[in-house]
PDB file of the backbone (N, CA, C, O) and the ligand in Angstrom, with CONECT records:
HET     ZN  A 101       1
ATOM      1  N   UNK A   1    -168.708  46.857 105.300  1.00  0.00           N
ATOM      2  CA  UNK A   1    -167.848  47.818 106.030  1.00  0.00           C
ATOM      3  C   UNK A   1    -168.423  49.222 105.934  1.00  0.00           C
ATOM      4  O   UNK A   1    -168.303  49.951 106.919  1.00  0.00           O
ATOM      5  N   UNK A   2    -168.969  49.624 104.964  1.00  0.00           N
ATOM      6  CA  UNK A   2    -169.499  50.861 104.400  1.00  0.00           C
ATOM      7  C   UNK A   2    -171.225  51.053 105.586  1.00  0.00           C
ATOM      8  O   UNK A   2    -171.853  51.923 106.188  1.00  0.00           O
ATOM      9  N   UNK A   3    -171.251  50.117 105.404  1.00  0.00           N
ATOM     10  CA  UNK A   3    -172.874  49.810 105.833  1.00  0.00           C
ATOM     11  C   UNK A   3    -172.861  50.288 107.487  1.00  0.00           C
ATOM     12  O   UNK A   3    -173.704  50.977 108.061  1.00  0.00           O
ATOM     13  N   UNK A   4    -171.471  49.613 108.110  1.00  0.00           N
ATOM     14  CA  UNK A   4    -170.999  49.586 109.104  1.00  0.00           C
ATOM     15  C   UNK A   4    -170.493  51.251 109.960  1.00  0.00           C
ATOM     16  O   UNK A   4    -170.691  51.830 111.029  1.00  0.00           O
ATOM     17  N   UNK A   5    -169.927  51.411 108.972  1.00  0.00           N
ATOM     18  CA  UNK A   5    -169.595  53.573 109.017  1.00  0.00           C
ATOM     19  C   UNK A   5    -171.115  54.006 109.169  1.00  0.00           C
ATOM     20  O   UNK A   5    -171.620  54.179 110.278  1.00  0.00           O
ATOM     21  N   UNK A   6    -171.739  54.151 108.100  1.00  0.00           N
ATOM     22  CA  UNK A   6    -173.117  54.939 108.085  1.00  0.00           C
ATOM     23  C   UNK A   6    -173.806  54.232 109.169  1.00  0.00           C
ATOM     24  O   UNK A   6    -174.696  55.007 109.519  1.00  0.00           O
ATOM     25  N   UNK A   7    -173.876  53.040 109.975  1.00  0.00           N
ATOM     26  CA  UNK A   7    -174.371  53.107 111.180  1.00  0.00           C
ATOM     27  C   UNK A   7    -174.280  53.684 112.400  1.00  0.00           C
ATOM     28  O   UNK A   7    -175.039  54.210 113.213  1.00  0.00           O
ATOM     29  N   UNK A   8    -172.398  53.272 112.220  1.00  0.00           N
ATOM     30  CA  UNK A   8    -171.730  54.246 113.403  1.00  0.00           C
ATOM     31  C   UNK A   8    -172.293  55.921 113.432  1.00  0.00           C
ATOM     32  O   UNK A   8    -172.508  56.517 114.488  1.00  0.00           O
ATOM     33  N   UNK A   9    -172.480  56.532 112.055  1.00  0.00           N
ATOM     34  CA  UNK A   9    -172.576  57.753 111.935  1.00  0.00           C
ATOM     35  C   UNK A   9    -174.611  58.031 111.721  1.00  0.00           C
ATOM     36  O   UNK A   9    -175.035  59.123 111.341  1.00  0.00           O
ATOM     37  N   UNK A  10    -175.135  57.385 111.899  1.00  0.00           N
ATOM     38  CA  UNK A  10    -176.252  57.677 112.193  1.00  0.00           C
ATOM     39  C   UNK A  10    -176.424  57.282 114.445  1.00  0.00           C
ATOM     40  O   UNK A  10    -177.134  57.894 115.244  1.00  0.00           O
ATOM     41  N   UNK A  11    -175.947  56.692 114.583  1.00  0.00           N
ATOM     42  CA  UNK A  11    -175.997  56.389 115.850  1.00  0.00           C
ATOM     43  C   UNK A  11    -175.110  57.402 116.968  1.00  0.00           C
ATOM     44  O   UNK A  11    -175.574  57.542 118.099  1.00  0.00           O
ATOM     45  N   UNK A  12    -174.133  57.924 116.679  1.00  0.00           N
ATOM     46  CA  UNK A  12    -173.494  59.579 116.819  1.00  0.00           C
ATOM     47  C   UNK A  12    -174.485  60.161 116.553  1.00  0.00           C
ATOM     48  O   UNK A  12    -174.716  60.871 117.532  1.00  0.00           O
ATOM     49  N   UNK A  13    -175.297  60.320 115.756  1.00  0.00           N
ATOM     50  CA  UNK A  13    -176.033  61.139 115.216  1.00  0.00           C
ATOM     51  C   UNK A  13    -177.431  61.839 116.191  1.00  0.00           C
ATOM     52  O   UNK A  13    -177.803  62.963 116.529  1.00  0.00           O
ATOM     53  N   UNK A  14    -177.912  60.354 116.382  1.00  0.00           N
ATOM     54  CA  UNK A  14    -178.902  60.100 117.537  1.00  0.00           C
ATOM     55  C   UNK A  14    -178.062  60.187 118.935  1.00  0.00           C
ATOM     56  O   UNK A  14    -178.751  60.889 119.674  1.00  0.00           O
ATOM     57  N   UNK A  15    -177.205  59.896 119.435  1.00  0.00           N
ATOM     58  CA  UNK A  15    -176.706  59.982 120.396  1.00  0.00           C
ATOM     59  C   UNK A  15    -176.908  61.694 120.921  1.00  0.00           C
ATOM     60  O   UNK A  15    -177.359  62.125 121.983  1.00  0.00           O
ATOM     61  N   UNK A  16    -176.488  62.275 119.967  1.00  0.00           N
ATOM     62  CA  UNK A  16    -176.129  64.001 119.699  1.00  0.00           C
ATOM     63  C   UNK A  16    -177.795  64.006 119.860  1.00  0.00           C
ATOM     64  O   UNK A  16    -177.932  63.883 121.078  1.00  0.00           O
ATOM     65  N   UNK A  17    -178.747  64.061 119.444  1.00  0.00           N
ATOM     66  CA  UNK A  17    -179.799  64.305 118.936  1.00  0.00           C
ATOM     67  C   UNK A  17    -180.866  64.061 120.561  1.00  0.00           C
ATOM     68  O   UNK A  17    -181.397  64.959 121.214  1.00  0.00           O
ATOM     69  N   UNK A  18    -180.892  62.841 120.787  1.00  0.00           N
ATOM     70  CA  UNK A  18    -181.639  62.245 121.829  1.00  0.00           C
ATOM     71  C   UNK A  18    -180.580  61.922 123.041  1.00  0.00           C
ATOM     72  O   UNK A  18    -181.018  61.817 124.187  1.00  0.00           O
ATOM     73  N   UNK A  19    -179.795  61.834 122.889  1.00  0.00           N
ATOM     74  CA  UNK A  19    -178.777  61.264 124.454  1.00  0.00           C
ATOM     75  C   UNK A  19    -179.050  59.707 124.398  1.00  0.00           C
ATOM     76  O   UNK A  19    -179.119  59.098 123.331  1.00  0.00           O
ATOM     77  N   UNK A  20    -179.205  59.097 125.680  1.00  0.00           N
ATOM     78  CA  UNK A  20    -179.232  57.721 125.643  1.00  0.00           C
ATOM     79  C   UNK A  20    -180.327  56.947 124.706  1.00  0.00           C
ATOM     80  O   UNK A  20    -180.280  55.800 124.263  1.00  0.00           O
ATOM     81  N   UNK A  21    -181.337  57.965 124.550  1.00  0.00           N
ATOM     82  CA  UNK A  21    -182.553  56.823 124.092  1.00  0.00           C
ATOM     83  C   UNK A  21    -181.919  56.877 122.692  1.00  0.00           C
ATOM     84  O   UNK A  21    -181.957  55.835 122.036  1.00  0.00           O
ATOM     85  N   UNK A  22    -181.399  57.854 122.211  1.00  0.00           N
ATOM     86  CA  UNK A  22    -180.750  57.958 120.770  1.00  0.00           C
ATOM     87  C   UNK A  22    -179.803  56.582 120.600  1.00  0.00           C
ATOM     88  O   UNK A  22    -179.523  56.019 119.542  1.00  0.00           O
ATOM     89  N   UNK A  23    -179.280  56.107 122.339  1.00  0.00           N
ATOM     90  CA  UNK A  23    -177.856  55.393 122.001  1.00  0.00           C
ATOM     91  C   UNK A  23    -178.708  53.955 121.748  1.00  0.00           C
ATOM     92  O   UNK A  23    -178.202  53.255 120.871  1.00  0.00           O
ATOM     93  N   UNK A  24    -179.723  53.501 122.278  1.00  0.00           N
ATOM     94  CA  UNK A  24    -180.786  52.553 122.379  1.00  0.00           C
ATOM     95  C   UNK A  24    -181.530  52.522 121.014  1.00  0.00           C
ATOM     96  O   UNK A  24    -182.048  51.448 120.709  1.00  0.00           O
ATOM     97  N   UNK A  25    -181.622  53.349 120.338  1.00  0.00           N
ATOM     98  CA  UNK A  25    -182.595  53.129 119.231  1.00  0.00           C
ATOM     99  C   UNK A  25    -181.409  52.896 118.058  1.00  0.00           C
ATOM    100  O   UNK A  25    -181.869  52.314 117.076  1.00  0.00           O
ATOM    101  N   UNK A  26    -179.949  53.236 117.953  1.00  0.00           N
ATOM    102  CA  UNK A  26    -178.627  53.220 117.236  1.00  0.00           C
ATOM    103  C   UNK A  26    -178.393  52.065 117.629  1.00  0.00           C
ATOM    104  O   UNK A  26    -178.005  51.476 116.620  1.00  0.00           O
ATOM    105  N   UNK A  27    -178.383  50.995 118.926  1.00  0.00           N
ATOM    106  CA  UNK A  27    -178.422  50.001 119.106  1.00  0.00           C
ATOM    107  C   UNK A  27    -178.693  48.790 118.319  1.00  0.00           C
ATOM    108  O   UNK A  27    -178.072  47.835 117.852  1.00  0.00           O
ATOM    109  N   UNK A  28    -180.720  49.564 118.416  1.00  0.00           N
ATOM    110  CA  UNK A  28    -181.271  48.690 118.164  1.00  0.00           C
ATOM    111  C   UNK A  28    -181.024  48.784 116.535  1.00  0.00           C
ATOM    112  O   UNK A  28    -180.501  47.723 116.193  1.00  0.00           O
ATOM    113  N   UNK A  29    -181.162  49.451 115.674  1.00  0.00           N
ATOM    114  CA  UNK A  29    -181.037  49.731 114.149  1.00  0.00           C
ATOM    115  C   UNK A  29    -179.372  48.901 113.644  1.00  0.00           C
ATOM    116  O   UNK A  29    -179.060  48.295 112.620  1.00  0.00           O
ATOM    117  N   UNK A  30    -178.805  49.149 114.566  1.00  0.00           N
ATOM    118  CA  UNK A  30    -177.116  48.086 114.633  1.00  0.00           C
ATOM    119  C   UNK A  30    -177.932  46.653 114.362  1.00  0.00           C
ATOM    120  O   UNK A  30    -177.862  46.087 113.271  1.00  0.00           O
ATOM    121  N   UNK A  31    -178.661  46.167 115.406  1.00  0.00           N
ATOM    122  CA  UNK A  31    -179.085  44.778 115.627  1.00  0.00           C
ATOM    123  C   UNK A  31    -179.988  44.319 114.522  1.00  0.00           C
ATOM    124  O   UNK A  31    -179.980  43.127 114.216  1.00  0.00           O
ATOM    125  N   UNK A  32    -180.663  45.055 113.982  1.00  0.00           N
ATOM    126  CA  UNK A  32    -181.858  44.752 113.005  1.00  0.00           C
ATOM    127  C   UNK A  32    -180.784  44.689 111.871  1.00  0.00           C
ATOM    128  O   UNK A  32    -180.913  43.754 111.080  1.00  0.00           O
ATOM    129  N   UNK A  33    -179.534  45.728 111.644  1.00  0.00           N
ATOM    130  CA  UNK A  33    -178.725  45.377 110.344  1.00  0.00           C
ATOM    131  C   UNK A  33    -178.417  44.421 110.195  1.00  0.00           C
ATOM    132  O   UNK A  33    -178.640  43.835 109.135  1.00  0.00           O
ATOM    133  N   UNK A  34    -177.704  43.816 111.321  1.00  0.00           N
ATOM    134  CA  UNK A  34    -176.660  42.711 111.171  1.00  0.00           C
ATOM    135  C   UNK A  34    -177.769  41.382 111.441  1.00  0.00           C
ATOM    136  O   UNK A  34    -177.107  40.345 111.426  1.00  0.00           O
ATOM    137  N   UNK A  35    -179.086  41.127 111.657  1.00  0.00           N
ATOM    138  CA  UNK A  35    -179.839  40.241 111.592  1.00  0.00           C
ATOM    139  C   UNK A  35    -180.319  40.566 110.053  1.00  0.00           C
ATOM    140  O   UNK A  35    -180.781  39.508 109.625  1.00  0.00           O
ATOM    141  N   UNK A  36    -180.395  41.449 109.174  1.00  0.00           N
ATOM    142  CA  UNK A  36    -180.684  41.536 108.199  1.00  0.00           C
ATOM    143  C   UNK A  36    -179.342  41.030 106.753  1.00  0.00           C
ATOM    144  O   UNK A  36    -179.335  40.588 105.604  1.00  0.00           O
ATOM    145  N   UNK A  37    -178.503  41.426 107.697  1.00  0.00           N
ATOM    146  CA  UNK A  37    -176.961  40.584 106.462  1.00  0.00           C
ATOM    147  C   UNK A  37    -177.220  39.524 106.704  1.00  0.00           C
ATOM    148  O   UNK A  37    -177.432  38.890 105.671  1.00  0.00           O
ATOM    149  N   UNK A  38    -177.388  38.586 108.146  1.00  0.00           N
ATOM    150  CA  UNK A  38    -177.187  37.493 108.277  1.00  0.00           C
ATOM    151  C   UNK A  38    -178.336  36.416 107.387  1.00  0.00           C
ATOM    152  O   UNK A  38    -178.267  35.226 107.076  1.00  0.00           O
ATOM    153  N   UNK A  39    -179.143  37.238 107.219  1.00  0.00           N
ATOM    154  CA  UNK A  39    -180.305  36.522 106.591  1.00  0.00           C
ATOM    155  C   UNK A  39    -180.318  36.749 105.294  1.00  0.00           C
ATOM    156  O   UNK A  39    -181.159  36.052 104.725  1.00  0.00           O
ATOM    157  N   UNK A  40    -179.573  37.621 104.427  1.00  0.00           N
ATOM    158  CA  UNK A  40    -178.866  37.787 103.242  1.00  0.00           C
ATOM    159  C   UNK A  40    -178.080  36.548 103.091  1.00  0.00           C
ATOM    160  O   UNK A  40    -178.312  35.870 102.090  1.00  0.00           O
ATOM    161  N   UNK A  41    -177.372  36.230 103.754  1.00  0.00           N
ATOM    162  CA  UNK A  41    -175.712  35.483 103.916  1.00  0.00           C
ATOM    163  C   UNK A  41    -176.645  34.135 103.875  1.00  0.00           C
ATOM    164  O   UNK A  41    -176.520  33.443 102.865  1.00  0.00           O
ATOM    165  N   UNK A  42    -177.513  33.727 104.817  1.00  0.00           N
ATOM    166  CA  UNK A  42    -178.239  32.315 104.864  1.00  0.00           C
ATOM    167  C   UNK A  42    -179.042  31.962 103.596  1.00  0.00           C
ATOM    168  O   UNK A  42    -178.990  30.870 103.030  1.00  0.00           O
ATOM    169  N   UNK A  43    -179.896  33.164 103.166  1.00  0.00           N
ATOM    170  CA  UNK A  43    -180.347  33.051 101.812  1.00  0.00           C
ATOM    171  C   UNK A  43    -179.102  32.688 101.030  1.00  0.00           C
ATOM    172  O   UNK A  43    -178.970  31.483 101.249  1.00  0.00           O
ATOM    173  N   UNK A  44    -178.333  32.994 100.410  1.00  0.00           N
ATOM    174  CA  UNK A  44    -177.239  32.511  99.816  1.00  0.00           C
ATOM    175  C   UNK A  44    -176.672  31.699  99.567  1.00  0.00           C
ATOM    176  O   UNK A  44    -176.357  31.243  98.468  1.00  0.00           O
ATOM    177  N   UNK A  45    -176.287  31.161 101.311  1.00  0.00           N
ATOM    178  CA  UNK A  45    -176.159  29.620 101.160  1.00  0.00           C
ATOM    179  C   UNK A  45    -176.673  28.927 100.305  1.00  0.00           C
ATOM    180  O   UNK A  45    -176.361  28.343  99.267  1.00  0.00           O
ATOM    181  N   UNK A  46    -177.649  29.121 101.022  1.00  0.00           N
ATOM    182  CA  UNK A  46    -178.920  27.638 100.327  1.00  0.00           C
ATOM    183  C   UNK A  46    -178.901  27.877  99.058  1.00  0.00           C
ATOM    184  O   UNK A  46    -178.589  27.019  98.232  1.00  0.00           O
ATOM    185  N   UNK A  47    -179.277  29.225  98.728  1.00  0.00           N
ATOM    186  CA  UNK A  47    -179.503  28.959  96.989  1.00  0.00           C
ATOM    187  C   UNK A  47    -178.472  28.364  96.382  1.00  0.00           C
ATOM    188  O   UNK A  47    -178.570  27.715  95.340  1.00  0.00           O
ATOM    189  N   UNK A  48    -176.997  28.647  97.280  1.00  0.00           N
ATOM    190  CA  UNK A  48    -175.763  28.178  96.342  1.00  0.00           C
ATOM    191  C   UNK A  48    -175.727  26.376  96.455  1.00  0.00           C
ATOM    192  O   UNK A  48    -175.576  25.524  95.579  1.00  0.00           O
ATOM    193  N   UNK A  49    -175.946  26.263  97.988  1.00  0.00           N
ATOM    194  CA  UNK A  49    -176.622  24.890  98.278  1.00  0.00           C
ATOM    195  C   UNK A  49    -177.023  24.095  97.044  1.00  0.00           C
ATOM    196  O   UNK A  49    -176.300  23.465  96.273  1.00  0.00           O
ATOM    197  N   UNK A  50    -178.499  24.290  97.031  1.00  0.00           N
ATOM    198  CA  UNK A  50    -179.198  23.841  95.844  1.00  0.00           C
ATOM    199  C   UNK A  50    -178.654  24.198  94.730  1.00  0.00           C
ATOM    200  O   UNK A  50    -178.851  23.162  94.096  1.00  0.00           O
ATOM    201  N   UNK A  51    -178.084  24.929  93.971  1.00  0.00           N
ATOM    202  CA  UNK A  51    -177.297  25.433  92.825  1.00  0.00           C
ATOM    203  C   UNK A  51    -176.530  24.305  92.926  1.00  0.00           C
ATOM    204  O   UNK A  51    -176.742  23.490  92.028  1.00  0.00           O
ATOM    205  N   UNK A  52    -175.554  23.947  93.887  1.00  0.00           N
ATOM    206  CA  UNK A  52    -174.697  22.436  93.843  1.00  0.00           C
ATOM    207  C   UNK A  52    -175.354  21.528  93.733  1.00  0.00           C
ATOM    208  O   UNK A  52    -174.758  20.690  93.056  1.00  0.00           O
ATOM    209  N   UNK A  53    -176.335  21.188  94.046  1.00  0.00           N
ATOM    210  CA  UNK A  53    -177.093  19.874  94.769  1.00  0.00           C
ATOM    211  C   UNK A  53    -177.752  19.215  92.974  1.00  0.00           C
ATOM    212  O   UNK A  53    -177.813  18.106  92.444  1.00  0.00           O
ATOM    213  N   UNK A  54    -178.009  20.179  92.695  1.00  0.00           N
ATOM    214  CA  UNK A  54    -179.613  20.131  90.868  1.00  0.00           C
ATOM    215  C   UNK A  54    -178.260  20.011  89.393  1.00  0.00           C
ATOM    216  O   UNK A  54    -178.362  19.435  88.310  1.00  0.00           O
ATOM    217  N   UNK A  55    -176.808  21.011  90.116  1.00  0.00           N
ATOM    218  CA  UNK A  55    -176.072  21.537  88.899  1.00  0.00           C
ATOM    219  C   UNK A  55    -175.112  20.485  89.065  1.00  0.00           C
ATOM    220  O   UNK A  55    -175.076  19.910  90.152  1.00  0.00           O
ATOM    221  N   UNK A  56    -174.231  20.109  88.029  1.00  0.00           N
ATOM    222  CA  UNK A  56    -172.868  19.824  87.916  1.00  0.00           C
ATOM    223  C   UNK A  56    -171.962  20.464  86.664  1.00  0.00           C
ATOM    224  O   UNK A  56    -172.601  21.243  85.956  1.00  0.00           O
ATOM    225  N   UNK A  57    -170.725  20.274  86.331  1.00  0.00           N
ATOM    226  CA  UNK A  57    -169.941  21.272  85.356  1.00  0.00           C
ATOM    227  C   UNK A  57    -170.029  20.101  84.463  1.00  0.00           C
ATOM    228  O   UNK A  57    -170.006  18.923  84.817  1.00  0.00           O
ATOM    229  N   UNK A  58    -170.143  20.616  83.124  1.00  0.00           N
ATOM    230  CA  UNK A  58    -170.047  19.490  81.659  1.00  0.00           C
ATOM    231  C   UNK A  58    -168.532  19.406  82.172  1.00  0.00           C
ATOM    232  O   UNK A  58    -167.680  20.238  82.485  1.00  0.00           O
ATOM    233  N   UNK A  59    -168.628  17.314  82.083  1.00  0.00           N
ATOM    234  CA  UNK A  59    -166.734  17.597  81.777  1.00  0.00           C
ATOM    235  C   UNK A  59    -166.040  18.044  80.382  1.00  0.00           C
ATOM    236  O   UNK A  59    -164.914  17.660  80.068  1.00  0.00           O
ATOM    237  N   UNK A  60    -166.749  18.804  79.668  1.00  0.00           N
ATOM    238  CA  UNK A  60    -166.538  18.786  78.104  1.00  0.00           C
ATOM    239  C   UNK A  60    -166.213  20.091  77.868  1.00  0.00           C
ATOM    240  O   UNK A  60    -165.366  20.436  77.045  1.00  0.00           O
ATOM    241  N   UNK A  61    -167.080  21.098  78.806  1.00  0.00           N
ATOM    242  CA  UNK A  61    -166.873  22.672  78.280  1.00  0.00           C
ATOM    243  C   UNK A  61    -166.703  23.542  79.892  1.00  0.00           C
ATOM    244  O   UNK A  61    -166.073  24.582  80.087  1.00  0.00           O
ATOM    245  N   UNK A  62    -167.401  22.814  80.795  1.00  0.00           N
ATOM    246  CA  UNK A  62    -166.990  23.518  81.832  1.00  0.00           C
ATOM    247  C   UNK A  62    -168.387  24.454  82.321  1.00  0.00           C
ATOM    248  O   UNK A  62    -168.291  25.216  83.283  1.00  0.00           O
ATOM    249  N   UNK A  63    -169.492  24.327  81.664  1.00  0.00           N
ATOM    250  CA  UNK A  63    -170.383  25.360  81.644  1.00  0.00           C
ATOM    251  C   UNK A  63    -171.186  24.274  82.471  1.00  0.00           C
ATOM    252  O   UNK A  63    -171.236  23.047  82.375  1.00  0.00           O
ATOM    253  N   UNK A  64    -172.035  25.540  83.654  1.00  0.00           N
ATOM    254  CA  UNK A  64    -172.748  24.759  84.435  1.00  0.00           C
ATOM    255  C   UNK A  64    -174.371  23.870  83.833  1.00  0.00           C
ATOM    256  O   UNK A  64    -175.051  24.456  82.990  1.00  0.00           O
ATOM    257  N   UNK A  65    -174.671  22.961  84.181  1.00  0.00           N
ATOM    258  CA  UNK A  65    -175.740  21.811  83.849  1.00  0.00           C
ATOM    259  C   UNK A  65    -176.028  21.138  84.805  1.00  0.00           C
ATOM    260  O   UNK A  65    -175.369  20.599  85.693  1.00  0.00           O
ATOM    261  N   UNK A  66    -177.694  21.242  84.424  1.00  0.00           N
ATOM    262  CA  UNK A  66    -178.649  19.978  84.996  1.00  0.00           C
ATOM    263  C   UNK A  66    -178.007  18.956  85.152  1.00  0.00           C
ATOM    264  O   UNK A  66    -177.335  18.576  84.193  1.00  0.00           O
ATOM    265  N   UNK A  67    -177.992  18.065  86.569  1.00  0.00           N
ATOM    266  CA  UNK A  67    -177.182  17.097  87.292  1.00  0.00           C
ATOM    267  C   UNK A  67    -178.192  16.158  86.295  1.00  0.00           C
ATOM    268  O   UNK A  67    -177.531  15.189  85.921  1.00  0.00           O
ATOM    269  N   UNK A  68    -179.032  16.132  85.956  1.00  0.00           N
ATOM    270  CA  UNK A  68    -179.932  15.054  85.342  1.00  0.00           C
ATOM    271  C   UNK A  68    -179.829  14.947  83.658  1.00  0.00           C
ATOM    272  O   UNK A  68    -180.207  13.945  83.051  1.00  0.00           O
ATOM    273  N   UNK A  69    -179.288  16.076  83.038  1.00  0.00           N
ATOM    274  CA  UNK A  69    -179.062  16.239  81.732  1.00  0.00           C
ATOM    275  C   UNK A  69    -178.122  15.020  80.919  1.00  0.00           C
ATOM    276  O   UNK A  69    -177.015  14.634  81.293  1.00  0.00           O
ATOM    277  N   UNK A  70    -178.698  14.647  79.997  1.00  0.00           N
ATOM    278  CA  UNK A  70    -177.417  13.477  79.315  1.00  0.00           C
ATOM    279  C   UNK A  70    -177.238  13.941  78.397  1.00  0.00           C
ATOM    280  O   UNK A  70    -176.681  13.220  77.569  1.00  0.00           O
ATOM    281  N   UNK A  71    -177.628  15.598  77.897  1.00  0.00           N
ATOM    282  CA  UNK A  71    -176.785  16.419  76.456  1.00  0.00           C
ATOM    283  C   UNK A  71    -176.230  17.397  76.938  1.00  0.00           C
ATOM    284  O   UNK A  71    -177.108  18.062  77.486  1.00  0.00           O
ATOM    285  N   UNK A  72    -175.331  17.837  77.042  1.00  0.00           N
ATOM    286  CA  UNK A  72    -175.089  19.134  77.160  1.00  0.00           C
ATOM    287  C   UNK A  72    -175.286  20.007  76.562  1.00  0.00           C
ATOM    288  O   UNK A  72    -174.873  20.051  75.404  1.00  0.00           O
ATOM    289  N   UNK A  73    -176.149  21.268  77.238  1.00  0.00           N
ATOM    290  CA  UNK A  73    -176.875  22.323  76.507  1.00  0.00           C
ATOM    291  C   UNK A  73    -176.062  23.257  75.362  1.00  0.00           C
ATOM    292  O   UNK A  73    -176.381  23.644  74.238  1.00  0.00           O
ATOM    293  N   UNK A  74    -174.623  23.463  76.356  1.00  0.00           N
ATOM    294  CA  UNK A  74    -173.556  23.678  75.706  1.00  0.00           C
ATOM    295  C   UNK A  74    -173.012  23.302  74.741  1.00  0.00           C
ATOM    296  O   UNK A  74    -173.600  23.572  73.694  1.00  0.00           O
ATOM    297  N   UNK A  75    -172.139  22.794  74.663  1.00  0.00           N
ATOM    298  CA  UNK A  75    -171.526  21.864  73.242  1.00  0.00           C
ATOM    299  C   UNK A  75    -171.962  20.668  72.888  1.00  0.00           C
ATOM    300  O   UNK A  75    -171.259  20.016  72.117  1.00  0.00           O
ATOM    301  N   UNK A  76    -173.015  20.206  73.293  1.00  0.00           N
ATOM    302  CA  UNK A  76    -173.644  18.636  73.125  1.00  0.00           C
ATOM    303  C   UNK A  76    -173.238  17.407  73.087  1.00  0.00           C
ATOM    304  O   UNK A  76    -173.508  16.379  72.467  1.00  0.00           O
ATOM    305  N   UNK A  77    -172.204  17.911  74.259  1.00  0.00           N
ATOM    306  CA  UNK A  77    -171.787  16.311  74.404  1.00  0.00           C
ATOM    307  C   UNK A  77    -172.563  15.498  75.202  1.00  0.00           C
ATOM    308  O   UNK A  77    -172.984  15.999  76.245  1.00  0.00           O
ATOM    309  N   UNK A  78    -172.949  13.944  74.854  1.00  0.00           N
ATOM    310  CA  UNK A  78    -173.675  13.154  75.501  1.00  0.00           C
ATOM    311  C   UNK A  78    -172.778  12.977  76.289  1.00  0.00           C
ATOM    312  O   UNK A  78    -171.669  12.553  75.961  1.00  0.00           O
ATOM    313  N   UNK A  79    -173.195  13.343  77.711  1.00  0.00           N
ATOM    314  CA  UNK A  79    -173.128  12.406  78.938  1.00  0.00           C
ATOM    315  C   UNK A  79    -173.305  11.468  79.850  1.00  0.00           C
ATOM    316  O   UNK A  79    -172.727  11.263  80.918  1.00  0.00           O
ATOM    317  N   UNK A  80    -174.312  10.831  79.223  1.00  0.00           N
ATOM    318  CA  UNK A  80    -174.602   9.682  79.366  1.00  0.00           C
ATOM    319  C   UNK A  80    -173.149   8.480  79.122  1.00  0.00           C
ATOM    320  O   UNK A  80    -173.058   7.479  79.832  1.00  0.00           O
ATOM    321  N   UNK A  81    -172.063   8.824  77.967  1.00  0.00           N
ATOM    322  CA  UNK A  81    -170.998   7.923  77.679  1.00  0.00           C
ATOM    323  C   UNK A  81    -170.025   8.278  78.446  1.00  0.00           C
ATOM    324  O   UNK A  81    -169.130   7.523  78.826  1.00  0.00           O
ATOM    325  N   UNK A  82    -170.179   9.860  78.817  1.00  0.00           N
ATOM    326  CA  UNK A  82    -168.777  10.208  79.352  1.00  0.00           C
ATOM    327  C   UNK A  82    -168.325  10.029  80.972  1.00  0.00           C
ATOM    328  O   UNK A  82    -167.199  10.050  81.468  1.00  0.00           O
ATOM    329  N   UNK A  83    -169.540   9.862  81.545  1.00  0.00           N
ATOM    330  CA  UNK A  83    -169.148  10.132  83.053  1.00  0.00           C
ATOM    331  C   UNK A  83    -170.364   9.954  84.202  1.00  0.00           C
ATOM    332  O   UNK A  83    -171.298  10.741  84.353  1.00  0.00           O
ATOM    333  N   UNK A  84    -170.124   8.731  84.972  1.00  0.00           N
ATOM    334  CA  UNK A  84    -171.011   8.743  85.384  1.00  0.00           C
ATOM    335  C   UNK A  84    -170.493   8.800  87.212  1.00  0.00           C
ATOM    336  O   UNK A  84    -169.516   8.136  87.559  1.00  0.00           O
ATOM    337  N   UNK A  85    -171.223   9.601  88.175  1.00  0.00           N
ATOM    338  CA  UNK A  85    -170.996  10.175  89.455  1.00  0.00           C
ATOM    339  C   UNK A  85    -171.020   8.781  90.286  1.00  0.00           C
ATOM    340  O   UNK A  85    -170.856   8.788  91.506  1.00  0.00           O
TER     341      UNK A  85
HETATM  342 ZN    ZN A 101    -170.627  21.116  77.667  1.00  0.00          ZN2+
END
């Protein structure tokens, strides 16, 4: 939202400054932001993606772990007895 103001107010800015080509280049700096969150936001995903996909929660302590782990790093409970997906 913040990100969103200081665009509006650099693009006034240029508007004041250059006239239309100001409103075209405030445009374009709009378009490059919001292709730049969006590719923030997609990075994210995925990492959280894969973060689900590799991790699961010990049913013992709650702390995140290797989907492949049969100790928990945490409190050491074998999981191998307790729970299998
Ligand atoms: Zn644990």
């Amino acid at each position: 939202m913040i990100k969103l103001l200081i665009w509006l107010g650099i693009t006034v800015l240029l508007i004041i400054l250059a006239g239309p080509i100001g409103l075209i280049i405030g445009i374009g700096i709009g378009i490059l932001m919001i292709i730049g969150s969006l590719t923030e936001a997609i990075g994210e995903a995925l990492s959280g993606l894969f973060e689900l996909r590799s991790n699961k929660d010990c049913p013992a302590c709650g702390e995140r772990i290797k989907r492949k782990a049969t100790v928990c790093k945490y409190c050491r409970t074998d999981l191998s007895t307790v729970e299998n997906e």
